[in-house]
C-alpha positions as CSV (number, residue, x, y, z in Angstrom):
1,X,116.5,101.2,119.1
2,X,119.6,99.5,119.7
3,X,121.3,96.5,117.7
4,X,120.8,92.9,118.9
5,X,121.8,89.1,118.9
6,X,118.8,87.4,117.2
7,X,118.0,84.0,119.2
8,X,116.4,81.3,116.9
9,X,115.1,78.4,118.0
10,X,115.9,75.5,115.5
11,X,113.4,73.1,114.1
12,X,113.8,69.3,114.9
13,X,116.6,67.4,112.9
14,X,114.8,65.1,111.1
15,X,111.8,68.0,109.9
16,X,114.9,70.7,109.2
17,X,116.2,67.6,106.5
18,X,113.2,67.2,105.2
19,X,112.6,71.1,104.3
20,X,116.3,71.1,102.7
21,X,115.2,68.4,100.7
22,X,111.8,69.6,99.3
23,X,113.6,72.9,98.7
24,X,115.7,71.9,96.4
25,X,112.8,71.0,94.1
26,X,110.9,74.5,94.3
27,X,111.2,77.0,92.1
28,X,113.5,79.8,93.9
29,X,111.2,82.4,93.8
30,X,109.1,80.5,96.0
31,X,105.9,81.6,93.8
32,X,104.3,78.2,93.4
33,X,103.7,78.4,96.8
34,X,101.7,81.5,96.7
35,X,102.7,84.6,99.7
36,X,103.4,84.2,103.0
37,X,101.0,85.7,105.3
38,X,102.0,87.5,107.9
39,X,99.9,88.4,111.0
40,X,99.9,91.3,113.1
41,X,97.9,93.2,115.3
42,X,99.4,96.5,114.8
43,X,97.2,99.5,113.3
44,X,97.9,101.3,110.1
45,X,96.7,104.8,110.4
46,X,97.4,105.9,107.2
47,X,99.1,105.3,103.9
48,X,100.9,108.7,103.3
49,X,104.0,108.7,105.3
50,X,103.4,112.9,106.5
51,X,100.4,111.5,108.0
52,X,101.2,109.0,110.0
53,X,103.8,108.1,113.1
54,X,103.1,105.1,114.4
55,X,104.3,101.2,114.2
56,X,101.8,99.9,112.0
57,X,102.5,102.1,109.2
58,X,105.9,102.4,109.6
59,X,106.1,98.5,109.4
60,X,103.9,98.6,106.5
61,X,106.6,101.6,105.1
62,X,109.8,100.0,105.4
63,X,108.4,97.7,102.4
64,X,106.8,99.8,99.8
65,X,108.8,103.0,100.3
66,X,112.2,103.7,100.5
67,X,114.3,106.1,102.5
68,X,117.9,107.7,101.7
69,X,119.2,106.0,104.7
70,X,118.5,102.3,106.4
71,X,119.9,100.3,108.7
72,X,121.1,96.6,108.0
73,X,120.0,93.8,110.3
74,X,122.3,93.4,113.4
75,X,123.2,96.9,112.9
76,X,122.9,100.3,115.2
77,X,124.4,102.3,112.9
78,X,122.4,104.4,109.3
79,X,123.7,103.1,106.4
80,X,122.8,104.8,102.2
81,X,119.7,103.3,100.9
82,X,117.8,105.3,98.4
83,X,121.1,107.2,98.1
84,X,124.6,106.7,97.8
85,X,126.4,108.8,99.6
86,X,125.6,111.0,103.0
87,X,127.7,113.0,105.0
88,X,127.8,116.3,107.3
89,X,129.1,119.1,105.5
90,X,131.9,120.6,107.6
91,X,131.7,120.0,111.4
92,X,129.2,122.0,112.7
93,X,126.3,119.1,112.1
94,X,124.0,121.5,110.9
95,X,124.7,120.9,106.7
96,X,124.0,117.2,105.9
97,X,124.4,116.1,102.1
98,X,123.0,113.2,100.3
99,X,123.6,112.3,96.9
100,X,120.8,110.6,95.1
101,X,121.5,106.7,93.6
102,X,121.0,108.2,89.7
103,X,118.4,104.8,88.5
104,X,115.5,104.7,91.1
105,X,111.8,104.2,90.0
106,X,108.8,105.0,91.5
107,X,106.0,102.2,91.2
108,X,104.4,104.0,88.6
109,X,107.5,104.3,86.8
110,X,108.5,107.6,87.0
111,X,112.1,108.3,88.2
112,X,113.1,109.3,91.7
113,X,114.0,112.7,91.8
114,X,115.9,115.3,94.2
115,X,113.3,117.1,94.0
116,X,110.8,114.1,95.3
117,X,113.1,114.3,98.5
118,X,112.8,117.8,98.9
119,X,109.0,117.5,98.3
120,X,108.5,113.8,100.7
121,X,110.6,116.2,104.0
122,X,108.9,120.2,102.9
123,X,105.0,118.7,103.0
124,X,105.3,117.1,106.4
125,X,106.5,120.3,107.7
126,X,103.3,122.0,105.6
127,X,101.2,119.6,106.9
128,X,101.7,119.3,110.1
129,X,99.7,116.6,111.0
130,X,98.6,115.3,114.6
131,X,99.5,112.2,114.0
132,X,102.4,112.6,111.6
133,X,106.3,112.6,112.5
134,X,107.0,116.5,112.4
135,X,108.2,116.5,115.8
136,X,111.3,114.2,114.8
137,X,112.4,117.2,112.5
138,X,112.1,119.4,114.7
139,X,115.7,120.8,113.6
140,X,115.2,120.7,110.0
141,X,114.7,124.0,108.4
142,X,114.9,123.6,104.9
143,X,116.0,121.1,102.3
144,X,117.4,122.2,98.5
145,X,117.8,119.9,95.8
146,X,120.2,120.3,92.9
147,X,120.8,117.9,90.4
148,X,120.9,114.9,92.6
149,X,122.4,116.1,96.1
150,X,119.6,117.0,98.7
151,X,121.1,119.6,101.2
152,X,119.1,120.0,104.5
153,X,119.9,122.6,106.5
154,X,119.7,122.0,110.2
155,X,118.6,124.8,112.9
156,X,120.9,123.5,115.2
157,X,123.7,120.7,116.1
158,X,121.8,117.1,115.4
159,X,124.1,114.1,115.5
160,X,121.2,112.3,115.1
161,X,119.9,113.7,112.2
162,X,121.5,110.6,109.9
163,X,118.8,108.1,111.9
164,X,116.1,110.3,111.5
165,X,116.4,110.1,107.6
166,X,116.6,106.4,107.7
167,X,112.8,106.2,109.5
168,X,109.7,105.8,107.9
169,X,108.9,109.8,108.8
170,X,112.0,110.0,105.5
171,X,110.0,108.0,103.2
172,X,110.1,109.1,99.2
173,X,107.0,109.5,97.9
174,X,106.3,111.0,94.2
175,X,105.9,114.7,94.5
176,X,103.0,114.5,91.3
177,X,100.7,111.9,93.4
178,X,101.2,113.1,97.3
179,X,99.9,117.0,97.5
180,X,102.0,119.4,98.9
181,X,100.1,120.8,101.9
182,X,97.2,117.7,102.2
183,X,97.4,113.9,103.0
184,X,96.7,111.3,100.2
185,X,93.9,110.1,101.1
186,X,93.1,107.1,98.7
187,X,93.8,103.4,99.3
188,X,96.9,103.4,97.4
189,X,100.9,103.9,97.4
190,X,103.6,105.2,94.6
191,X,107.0,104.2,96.3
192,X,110.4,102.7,95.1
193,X,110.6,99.8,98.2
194,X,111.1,96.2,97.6
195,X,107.9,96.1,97.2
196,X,104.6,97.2,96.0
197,X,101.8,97.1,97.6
198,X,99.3,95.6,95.2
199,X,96.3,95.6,97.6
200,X,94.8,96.8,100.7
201,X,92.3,97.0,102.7
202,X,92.3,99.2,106.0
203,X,92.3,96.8,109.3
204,X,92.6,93.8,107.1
205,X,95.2,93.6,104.7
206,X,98.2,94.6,102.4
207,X,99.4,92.4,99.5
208,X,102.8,93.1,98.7
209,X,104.4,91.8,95.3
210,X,108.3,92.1,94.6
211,X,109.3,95.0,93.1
212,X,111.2,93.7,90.0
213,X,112.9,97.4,90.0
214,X,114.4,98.1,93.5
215,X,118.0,99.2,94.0
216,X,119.1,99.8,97.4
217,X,120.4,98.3,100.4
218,X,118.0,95.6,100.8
219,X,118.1,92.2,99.2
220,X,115.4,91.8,96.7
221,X,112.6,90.2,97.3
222,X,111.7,86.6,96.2
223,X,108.0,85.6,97.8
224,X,104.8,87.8,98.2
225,X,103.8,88.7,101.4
226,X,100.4,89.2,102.9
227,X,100.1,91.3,105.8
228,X,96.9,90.4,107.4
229,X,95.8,92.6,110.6
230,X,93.7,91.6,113.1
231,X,91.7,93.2,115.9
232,X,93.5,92.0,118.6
233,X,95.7,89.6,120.1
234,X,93.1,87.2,120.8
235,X,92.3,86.7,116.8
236,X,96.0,86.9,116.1
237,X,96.5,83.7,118.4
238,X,93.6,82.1,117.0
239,X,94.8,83.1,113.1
240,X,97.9,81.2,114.6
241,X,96.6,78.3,116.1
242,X,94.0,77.9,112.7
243,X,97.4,78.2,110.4
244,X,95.8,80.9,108.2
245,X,98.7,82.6,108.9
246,X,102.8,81.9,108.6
247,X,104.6,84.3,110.9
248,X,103.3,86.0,113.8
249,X,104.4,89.6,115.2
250,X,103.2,92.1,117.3
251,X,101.7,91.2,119.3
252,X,100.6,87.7,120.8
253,X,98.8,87.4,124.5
254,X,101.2,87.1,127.2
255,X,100.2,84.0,128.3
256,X,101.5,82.4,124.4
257,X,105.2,84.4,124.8
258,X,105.8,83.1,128.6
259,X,104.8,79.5,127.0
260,X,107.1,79.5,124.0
261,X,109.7,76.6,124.2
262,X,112.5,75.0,121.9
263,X,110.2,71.8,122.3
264,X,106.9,72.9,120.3
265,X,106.0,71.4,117.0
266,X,106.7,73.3,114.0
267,X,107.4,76.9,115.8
268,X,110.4,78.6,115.7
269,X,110.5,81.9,117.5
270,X,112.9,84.7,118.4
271,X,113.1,86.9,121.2
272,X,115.3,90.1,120.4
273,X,115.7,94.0,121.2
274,X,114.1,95.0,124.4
275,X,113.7,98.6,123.9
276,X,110.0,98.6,123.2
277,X,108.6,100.6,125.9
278,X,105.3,101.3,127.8
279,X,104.1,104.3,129.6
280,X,101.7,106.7,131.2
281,X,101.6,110.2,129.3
282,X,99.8,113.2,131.7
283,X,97.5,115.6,130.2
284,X,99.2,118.7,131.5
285,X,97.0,121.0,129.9
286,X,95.3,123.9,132.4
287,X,91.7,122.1,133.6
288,X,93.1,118.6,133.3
289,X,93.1,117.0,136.7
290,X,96.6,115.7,135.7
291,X,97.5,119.5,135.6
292,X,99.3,119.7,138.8
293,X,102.7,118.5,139.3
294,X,101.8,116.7,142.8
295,X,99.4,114.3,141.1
296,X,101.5,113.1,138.7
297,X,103.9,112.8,141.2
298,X,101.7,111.2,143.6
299,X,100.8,108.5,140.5
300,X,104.6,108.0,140.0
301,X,104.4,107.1,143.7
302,X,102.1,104.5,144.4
303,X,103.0,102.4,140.9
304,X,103.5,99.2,141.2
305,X,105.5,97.7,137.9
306,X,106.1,94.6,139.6
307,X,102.6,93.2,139.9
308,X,101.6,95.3,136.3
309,X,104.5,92.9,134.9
310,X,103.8,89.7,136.8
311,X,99.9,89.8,137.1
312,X,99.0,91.1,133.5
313,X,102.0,90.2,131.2
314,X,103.1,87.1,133.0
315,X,106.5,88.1,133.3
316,X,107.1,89.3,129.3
317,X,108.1,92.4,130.5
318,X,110.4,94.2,132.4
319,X,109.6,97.2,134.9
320,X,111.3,100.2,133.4
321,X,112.1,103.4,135.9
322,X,113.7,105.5,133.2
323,X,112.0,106.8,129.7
324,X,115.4,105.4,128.3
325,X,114.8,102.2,128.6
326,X,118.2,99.8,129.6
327,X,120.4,98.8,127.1
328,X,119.8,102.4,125.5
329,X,123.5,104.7,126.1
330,X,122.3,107.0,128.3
331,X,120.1,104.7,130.3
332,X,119.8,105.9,133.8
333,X,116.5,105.3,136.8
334,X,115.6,108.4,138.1
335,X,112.0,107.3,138.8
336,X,113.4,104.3,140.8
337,X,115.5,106.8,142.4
338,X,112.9,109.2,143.4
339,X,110.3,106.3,144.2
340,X,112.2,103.1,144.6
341,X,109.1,101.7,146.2
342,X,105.3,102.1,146.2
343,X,104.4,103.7,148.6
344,X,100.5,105.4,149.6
345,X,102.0,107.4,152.3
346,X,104.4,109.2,150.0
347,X,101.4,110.2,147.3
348,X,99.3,111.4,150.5
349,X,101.8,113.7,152.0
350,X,102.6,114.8,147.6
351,X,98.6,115.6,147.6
352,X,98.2,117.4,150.8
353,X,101.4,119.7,150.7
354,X,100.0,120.5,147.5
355,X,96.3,121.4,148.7
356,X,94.9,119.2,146.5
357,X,91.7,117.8,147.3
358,X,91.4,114.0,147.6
359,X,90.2,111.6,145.6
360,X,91.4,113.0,142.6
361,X,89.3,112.1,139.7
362,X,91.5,110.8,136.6
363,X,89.9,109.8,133.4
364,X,92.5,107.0,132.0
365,X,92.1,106.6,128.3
366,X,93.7,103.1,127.2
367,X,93.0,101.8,123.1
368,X,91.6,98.5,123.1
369,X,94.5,96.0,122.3
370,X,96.6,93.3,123.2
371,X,96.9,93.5,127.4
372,X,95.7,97.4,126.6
373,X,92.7,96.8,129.1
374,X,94.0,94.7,131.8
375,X,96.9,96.4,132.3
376,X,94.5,99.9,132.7
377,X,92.7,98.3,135.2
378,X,95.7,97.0,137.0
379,X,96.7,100.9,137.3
380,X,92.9,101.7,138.5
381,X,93.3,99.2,141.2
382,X,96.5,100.1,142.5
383,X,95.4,104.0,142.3
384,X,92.2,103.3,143.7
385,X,93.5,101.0,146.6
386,X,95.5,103.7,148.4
387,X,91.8,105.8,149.1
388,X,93.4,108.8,147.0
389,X,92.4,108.5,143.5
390,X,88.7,107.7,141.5
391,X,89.6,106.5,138.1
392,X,86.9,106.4,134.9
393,X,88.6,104.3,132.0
394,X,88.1,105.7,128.8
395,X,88.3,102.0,125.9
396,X,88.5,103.6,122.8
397,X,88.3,100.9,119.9
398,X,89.9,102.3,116.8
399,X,93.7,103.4,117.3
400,X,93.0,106.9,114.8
401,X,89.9,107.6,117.4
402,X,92.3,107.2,119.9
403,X,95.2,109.3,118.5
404,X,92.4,111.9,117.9
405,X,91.2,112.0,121.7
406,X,94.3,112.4,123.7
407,X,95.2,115.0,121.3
408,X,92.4,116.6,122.0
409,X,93.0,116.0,125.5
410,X,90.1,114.1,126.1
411,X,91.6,112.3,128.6
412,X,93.3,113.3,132.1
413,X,96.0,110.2,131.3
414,X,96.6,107.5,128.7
415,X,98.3,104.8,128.2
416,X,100.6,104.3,124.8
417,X,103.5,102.1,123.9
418,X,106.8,103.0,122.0
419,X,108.9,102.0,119.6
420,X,112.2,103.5,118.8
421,X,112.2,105.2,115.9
422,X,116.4,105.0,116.1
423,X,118.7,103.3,118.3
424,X,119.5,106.7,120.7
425,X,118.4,107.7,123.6
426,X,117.4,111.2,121.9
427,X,114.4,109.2,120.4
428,X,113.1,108.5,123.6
429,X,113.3,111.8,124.8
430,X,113.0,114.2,122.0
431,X,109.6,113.5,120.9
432,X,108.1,112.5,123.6
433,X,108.9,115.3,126.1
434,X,110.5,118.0,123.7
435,X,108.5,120.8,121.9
436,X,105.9,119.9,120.2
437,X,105.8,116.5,121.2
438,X,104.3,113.6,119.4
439,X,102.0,113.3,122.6
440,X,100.2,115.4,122.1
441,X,99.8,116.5,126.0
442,X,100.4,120.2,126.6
443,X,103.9,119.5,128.2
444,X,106.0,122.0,127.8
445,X,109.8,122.9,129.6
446,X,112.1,125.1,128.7
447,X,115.2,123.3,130.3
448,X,114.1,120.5,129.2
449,X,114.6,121.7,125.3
450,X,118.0,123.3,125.8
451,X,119.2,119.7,127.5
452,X,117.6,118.3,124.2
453,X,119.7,120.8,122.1
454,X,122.6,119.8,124.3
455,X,122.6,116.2,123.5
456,X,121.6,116.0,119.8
457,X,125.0,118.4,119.6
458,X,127.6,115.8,120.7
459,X,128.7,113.7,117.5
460,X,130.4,111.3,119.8
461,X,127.0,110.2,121.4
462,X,128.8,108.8,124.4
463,X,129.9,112.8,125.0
464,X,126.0,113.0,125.8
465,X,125.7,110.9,128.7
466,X,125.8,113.5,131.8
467,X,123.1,115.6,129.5
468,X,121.0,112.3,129.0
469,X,121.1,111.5,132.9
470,X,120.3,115.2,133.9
471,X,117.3,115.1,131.3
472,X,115.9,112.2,132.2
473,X,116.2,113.4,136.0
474,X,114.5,116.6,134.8
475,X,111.6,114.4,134.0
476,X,111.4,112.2,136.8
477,X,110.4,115.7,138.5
478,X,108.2,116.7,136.4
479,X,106.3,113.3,135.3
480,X,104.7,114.3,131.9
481,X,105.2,110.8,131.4
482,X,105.8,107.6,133.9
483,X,107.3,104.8,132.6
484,X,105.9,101.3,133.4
485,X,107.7,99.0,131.2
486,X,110.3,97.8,128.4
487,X,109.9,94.6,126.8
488,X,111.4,92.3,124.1
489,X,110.3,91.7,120.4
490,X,108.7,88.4,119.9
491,X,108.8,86.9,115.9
492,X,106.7,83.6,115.7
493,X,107.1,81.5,112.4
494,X,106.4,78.3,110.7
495,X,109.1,75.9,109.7
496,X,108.2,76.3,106.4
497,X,109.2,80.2,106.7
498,X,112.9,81.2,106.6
499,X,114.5,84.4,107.2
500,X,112.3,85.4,110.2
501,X,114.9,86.3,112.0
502,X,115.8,89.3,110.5
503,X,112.4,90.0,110.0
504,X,112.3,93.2,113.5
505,X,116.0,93.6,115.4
506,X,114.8,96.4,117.1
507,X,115.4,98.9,115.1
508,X,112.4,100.0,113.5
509,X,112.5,98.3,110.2
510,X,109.9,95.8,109.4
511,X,112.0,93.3,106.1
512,X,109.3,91.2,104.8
513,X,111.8,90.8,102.1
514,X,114.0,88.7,104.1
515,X,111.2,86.1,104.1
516,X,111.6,83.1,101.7
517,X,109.9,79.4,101.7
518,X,112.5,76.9,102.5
């Protein structure tokens, strides 16, 4: 994701005096006051970073682990975190150096070594998991550690191979508690974040104490923090409007973001980023009935984004024609291009050259969540209207069940959202479309991973663009996934709450240190 201009809404003069005033007689740690809770309906699929690639965790990861790169608030650019120094070695981009900061601690105590690094980047490749992030490494081939430099050495030319380290996929865990080729499987975490994570409780909570012995690029922390997740968007709102909770974030019903005004009693909010993005992804696996290219194509023809963005989200988002969404380098619409409007005629005469038999029977699978459902059976009506398509939604209730199915391609289609992992357009092409996708979905194009290679190979990014318009082209044809929509990140708080602000940018960091009572 790209770097933004926070917008905060102000409280009203006479309540913002007051704060200032009772401030000034709190302790500065804020502890009297016991943690903030913050709300969320996000999922965490799991606690061991190889294991999990996702927004939920990687929120939840940005606090209790740390990485050997971050990114600062307002910032698009990777700066040292858990170490102190990075750099390509020579100009080929395929040596990248780190050296480790020499007085990190693990939770437990235990110093951070190089060889922790090596261990946190080797057992995601060993692993392998469905669900984990080793499709964002797909160019790392090996990683030494010596003293305390790490040395990874990259298959090929990858400019963006400093953002990839600065994700939650680069977390640090402690090589003697996370096994080598298995996931942890227990309830708890051994990081070196701001934070540690005294508590949790899958689909419920995390409590998060300050960790007294963080060194890195983040400010310390001052207050606790209780994460508290919740079903759905529905109890989210009403956690809101019952004040059990202080800040609110990801993801309120679209009726409460279209209502938000500078006029509402004790709310401040910020809109910022707009990269988050929603799409169809195709099954493309032989027997699906997304298999053939015409249906996809036929789909990509008769979407309506308009109404899916007026009707269901009440104008929240924004249609997107492109898998990069705007305000991403590289941002092009080939799918407007290619469909600029819905049109039933167009899918007919896709089908029928094709030979394929009509109505084509799609099984939609959709997690339940937020606008999950009505925007599925938005799609089913528009699909159905034109006479051409039978669709059977698939609700799955639990996000892991979910991520399970469509990897198993249970499912003909689904629906998913995504978050930038880093502010390129590689990471909304790479791991979506390239080999060995995160999506599990059988695609699989040659030209498409050399144009890949190609743009990951340009250390001036803005060398990349004819590759990044050409690829995205590529995929318009092909429609392994169809775009629907990009959207902006909504941060709800209390007046009592500062620092929201730079609680999400955009960029895939989640700082629940920068939270503090006034």
């Amino acid at each position: 994701m790209r770097s933004v201009r926070s917008k905060i809404i102000a409280a009203g003069l006479v309540l913002a005096v007051a704060g200032v005033g009772a401030w000034q007689l709190l302790p500065e740690d804020g502890s009297d006051l016991g943690a903030i809770r913050v709300g969320t309906s996000d999922v965490v699929s799991s606690l061991d970073p190889a294991g999990a690639y996702d927004a939920g965790s990687w929120a939840l990861f940005s606090n209790v682990y740390q990485a050997l790169m971050t990114i600062r608030p307002g910032s698009d650019a990777p700066v040292p975190d858990a170490a102190s120094s990075c750099a390509f070695v020579g100009q080929k981009l395929t040596t990248y150096q780190c050296e480790l900061r020499p007085d990190l601690k693990f939770s437990g105590g235990r110093a951070v070594t190089a060889e922790d690094v090596k261990h946190s980047f080797d057992r995601i490749k060993a692993i392998n998991s469905d669900q984990g992030p080793a499709p964002l490494f797909n160019t790392l081939e090996s990683v030494k550690a010596e003293g305390l430099t790490v040395t990874f050495s990259l298959s090929a030319r990858d400019a963006t191979f400093p953002f990839k380290i600065a994700t939650g996929a680069a977390s640090i865990v402690d090589r003697e508690k996370y096994p080598a080729k298995s996931l942890r499987e227990d309830a708890a975490v051994d990081g070196s974040g701001p934070y540690t994570l005294s508590s949790y409780q899958a689909d419920a909570s995390a409590e998060l104490k300050p960790n007294a012995s963080y060194k890195g690029q983040a400010r310390p922390a001052h207050a606790a923090v209780t994460v508290k997740y919740f079903k759905d968007s529905a109890h989210l709102d009403q956690a809101w409007n019952a004040r059990r909770i202080e800040v609110a974030h990801r993801e309120m019903p679209p009726a409460v973001l279209a209502g938000l005004n500078p006029g509402m009693k004790d709310t401040r909010y910020q809109a910022s980023g707009g990269s988050e993005t929603r799409s169809v992804v195709f099954n493309v696996r032989p027997g699906s009935a997304a298999a053939p290219q015409a249906v996809r194509q036929a789909v990509a023809a008769v979407l309506d984004r308009g109404r899916v963005a007026g009707e269901v989200y009440r104008g929240t988002v924004t249609p997107l024609y492109s898998l990069v969404p705007a305000g991403i380098a590289g941002h092009s619409t080939p799918f407007f291009d290619a469909w600029p409007s819905p049109s039933a005629a167009t899918a007919k005469r896709l089908l029928k050259d094709a030979g394929v038999s009509t109505p084509v029977a799609l099984r939609l699978g959709v997690n339940v969540r937020g606008a999950n459902v009505p925007e599925a059976e938005e799609i089913k009506r528009q699909l159905e209207g034109t006479g051409l398509f039978q669709v059977t939604l698939k609700p799955v209730e639990e996000w892991n069940d979910f991520q399970k199915g469509y990897a198993a391609g249970e499912f003909d289609a689904y629906t998913i959202g995504w978050i930038a992992d880093f502010p390129d357009a590689d990471n909304f092409l790479a791991p979506l479309v390239g080999a060995d996708s995160s999506m599990n979905n059988g695609f699989s194009d040659k030209h498409v991973d050399e144009l890949i290679t190609r743009t990951q190979s340009h250390s001036e990014r803005a060398a990349a663009s004819s590759d990044f318009r050409d690829l995205q082209k590529l995929v318009a044809q092909q429609v392994p996934m169809l775009p629907i929509w990009q959207k902006k990140d909504y941060v709800m708080s209390r007046e009592a709450v500062t620092g929201a602000q730079n609680l999400s940018d955009g960029t895939g960091v989640w700082r629940l240190w920068e939270l503090d009572w006034l």
